[in-house]
C-alpha positions as CSV (number, residue, x, y, z in Angstrom):
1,X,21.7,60.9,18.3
2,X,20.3,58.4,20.8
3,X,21.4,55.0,20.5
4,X,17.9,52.3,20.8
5,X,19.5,48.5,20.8
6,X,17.4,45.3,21.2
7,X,18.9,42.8,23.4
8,X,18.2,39.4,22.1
9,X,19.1,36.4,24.9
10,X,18.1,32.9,24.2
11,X,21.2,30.8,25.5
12,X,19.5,28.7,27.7
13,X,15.7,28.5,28.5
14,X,14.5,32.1,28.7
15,X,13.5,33.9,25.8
16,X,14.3,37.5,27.0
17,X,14.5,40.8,24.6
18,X,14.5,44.4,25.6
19,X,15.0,47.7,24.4
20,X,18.1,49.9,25.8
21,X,18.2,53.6,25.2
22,X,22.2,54.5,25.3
23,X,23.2,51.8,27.2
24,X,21.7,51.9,30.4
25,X,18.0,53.4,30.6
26,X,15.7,50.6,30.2
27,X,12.7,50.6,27.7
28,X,11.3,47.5,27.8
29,X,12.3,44.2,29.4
30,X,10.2,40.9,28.8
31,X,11.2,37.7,29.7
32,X,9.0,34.3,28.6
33,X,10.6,31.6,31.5
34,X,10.8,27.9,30.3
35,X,11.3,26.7,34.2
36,X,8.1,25.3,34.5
37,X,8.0,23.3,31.2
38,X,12.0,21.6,32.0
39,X,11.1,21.5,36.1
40,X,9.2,17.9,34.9
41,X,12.7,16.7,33.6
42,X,14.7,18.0,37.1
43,X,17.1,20.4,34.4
44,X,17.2,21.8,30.9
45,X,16.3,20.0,28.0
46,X,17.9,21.4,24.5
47,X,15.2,20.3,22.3
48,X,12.8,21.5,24.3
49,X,14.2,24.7,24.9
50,X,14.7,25.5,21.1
51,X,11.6,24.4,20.1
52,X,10.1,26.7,22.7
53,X,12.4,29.9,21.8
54,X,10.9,29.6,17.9
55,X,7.3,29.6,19.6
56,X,8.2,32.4,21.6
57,X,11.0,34.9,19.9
58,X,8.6,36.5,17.2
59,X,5.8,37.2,20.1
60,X,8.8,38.7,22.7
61,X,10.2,40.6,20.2
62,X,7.0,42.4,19.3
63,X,6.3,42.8,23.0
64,X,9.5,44.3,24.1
65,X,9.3,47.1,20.9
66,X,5.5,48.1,22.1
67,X,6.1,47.8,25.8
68,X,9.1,50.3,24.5
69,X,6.8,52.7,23.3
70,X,8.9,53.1,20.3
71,X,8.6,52.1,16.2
72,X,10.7,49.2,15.2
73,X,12.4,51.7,13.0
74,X,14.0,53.9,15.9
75,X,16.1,50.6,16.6
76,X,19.6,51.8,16.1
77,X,21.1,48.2,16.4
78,X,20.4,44.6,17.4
79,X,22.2,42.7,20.1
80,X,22.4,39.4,20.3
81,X,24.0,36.2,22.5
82,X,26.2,34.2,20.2
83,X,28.0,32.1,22.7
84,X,28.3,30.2,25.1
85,X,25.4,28.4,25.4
86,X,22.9,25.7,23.7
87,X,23.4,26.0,19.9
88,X,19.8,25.5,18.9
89,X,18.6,28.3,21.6
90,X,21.5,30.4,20.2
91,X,20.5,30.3,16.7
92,X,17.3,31.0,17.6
93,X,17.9,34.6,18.7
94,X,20.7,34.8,15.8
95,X,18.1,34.0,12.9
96,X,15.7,36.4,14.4
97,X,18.6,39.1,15.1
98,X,19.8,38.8,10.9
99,X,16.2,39.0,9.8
100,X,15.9,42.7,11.6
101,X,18.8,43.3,10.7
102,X,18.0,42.8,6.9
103,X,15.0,44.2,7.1
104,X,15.8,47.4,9.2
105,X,19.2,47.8,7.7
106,X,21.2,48.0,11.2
107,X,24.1,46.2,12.5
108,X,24.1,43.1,14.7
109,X,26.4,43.2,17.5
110,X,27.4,40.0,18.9
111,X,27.9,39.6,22.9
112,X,29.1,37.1,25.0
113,X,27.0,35.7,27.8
114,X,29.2,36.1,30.1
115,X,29.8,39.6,29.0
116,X,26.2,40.6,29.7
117,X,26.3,39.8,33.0
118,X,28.8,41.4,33.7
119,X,27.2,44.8,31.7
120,X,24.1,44.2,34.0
121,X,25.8,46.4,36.8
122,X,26.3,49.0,34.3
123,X,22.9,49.8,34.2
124,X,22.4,50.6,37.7
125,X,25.7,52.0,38.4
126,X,27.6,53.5,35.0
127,X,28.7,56.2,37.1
128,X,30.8,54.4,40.0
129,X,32.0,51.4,37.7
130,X,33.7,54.2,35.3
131,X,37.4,53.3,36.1
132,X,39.3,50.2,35.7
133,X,40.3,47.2,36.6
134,X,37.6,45.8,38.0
135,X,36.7,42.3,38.9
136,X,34.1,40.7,37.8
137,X,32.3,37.1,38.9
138,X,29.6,35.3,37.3
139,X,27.8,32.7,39.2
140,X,24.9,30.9,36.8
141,X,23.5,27.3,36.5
142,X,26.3,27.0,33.6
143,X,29.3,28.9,34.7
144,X,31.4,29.8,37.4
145,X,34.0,32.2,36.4
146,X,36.3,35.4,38.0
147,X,37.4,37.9,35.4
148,X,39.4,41.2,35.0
149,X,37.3,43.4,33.7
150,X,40.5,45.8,32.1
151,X,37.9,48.3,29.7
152,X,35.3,47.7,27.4
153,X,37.8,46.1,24.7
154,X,39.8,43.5,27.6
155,X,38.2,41.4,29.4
156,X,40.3,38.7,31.2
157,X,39.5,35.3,32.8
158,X,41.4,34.3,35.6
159,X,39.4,31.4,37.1
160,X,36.8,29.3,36.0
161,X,35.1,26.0,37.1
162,X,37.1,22.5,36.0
163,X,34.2,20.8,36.2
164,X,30.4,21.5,37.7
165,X,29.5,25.5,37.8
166,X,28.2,26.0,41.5
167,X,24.5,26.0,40.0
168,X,24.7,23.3,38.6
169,X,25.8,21.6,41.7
170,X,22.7,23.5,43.6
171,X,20.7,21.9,40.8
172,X,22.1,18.1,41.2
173,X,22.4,18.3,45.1
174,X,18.8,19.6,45.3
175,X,17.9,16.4,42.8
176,X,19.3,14.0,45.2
177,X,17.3,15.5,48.6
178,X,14.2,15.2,46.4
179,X,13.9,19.0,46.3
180,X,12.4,20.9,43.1
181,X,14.4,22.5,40.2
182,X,16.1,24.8,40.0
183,X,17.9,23.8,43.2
184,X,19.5,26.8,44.2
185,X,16.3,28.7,45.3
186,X,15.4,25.3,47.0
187,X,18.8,24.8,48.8
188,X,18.5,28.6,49.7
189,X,15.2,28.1,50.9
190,X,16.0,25.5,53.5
191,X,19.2,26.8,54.5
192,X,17.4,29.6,56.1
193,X,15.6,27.1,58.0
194,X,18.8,25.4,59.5
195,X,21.0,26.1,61.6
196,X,25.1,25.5,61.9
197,X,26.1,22.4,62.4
198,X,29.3,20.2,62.7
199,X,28.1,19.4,59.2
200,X,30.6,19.7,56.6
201,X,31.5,19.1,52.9
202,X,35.2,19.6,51.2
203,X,35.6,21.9,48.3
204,X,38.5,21.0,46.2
205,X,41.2,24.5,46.7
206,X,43.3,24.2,43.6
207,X,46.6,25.1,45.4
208,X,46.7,28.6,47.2
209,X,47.7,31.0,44.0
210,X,44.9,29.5,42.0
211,X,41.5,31.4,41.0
212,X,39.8,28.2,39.2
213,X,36.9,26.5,41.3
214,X,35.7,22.7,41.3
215,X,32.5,21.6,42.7
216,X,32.3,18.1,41.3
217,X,33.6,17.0,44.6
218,X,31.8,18.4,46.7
219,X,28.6,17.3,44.6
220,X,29.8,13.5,45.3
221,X,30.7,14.2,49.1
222,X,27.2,15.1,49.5
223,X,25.3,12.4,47.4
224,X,27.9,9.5,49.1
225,X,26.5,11.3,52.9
226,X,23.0,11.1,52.2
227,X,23.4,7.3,50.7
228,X,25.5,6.1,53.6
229,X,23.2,8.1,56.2
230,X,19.9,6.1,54.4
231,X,21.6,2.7,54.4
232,X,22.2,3.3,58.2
233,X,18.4,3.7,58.4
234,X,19.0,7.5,59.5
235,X,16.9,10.5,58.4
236,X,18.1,13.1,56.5
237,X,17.7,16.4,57.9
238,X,17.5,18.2,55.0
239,X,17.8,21.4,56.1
240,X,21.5,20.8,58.0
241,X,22.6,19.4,54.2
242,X,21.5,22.4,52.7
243,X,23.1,25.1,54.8
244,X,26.1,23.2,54.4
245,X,26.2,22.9,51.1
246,X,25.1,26.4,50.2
247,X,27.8,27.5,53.3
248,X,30.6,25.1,51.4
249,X,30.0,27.1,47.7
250,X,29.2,30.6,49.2
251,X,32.9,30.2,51.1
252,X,34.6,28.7,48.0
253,X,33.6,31.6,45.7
254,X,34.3,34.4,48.3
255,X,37.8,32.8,49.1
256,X,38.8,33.0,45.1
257,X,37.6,36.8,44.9
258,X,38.9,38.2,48.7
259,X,42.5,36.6,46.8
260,X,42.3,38.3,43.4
261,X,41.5,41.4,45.1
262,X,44.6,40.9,47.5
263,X,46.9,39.9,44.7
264,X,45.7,42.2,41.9
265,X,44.9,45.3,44.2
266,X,41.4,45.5,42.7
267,X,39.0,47.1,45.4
268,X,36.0,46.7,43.3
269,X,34.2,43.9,42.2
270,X,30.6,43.3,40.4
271,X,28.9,39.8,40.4
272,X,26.4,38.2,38.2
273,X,24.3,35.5,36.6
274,X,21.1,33.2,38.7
275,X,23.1,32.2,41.4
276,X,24.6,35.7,42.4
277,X,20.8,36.5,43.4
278,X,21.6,34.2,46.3
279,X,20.9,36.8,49.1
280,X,23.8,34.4,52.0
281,X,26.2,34.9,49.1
282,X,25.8,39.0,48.5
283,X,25.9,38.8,52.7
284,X,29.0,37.4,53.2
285,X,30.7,38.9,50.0
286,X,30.1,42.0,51.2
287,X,30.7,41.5,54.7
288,X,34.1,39.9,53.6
289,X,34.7,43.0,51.2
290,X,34.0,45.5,54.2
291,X,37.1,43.9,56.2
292,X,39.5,44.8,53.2
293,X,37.9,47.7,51.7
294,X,36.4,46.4,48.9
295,X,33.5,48.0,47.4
296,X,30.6,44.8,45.5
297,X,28.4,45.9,43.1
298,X,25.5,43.7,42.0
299,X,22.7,44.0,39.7
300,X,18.6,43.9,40.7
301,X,17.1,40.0,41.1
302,X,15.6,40.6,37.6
303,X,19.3,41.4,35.7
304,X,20.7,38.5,37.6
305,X,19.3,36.1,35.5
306,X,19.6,35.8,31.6
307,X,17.8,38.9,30.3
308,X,18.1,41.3,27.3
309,X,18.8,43.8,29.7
310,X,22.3,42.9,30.0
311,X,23.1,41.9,26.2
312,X,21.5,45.7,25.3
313,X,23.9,47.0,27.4
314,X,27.1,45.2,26.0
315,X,26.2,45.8,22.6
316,X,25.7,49.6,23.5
317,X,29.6,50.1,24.2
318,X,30.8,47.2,21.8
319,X,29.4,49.4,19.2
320,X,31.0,52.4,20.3
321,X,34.3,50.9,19.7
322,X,33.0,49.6,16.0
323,X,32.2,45.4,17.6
324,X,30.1,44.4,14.5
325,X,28.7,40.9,13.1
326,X,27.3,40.3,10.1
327,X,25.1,37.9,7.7
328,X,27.7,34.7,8.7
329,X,27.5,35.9,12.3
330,X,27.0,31.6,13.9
331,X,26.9,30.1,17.6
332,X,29.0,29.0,19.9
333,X,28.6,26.1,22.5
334,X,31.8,27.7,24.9
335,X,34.4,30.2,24.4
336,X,36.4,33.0,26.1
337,X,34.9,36.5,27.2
338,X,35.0,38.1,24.0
């Protein structure tokens, strides 16, 4: 028998729900984007964005099952994000996910956000990301983490961001240069424009045996450059900051996976979330994974970012190994992989 999920993501500011036909053939796929409405506040706003996934989940949800070509009772199960991520967006898609669930009598299958992206790859490429370990990297607005992906039941974090996830430095850098949100389409934008220079900005190591990443510095190096270089009555060439920025976090997040593969022996390695869409960063990882024989797997522009795609997928194989929620099924602001 065919297993039909819906994917239900509302962590952050898209309302996103599609249908997944045994865990990787894509049905439907619709995505309602809040970027315009929070672009006026230069980030995300919580209130906003929960008020806007009420106004939108019904409408999505309806979409994706017609755009499916399929009855709402040929669902086999509901998956839905329960953490990490803005409790009001979160409960959002959980409130809509028990409704179905109590109306349609299936099970809800909880995923992790971070989980999804991860799952992403496996709808493009189930057949060559079939045997373990493998590492993973996810590269959003919110997080910044490096994982090994042991099976379907293990998944293990080995580094994650102290402080600002490299989006969200894109995003405040891009602030401070005047440039739109999000930043890291902007700061990618511009970097193409500019060339090398003896431009550079520090990003804290962490000690050599260490997968965690910190960007918080390099955020301030950058804001204390362009004040200094105004009060000296210079003009900012914005795009020599941007290629240096974007070089500085590209080489940081390479430099933490080209040593997990070294020091774990993994030769594969899949990336995702926004800022994984960043077309200098799948250059040079791959470039740098050629040199050691590593093979990186990434998902299409449209799975990158927060999609129902990728939380389809993870409920498809949580369920397989009996992952259920129920009724008291809540939200979480942060947690582990799960």
């Amino acid at each position: 028998m065919d297993s039909i999920i819906l994917g239900i993501e509302t962590s952050c500011d898209e309302t996103s729900v599609a249908v997944i036909k045994n865990g990787k053939y894509v049905l439907s796929n619709v995505i309602s984007s809040q970027i315009d409405i929070h672009k006026k506040y230069g980030g995300v706003v919580p209130e906003v964005a929960s008020r806007k996934h009420l106004e939108m989940i019904i409408g999505v949800i309806d979409l994706a099952i017609k755009e499916a070509g399929i009855n709402k009772n040929d669902l086999t199960a509901i998956g839905v994000t329960n953490q990490p991520g803005l409790i009001g967006a979160l409960l959002v898609g959980i409130t809509a996910a028990k409704g179905l669930s109590i109306s349609l009598k299936i099970p809800i299958i909880p995923v992790h956000h971070l989980r999804g992206h991860i799952y992403a790859n496996l709808v493009e490429y189930e057949h060559e990301l079939d045997d373990f370990p493998i590492l993973a990297l996810i590269v959003s607005g919110g997080h910044t983490s490096l994982a090994i992906w042991h099976n379907h039941l293990n998944i293990e974090v080995i580094g994650q961001t102290l402080d600002d996830a490299a989006g969200e430095a894109f995003d405040k850098i891009a602030r401070k240069l005047g440039l739109d949100y999000p930043g890291g389409p902007e700061i990618e934008k511009y970097a193409k424009l500019g060339l090398k220079t003896d431009l550079v900005f520090p990003v804290a190591k962490l000690g050599k045996e260490n997968y965690n990443f910190s960007f918080s510095g390099l955020k301030s190096s950058v804001i204390n450059y362009i004040n200094k270089t105004k009060a000296q009555g210079k003009d900012i060439i914005i795009e020599e900051v941007a290629f240096a920025v974007q070089d500085a976090i590209v080489s940081a997040v390479i430099g933490k996976v080209l040593l997990a593969s070294k020091n774990y022996g993994i030769k594969k390695v899949v990336i995702g979330g926004g800022v994984t869409s960043n077309k200098y960063l799948l250059k040079r990882l791959k470039e740098e994974g050629q040199k050691i024989n590593m093979t990186v797997y990434a998902p299409k522009g449209i799975y990158c970012t927060d999609n129902g795609v990728m939380i389809g997928s993870a409920a498809y194989y949580l369920n397989k190994y009996g992952i259920k929620g129920d009724l008291f099924l809540n939200a979480y602001s942060s947690g582990n992989i799960k």
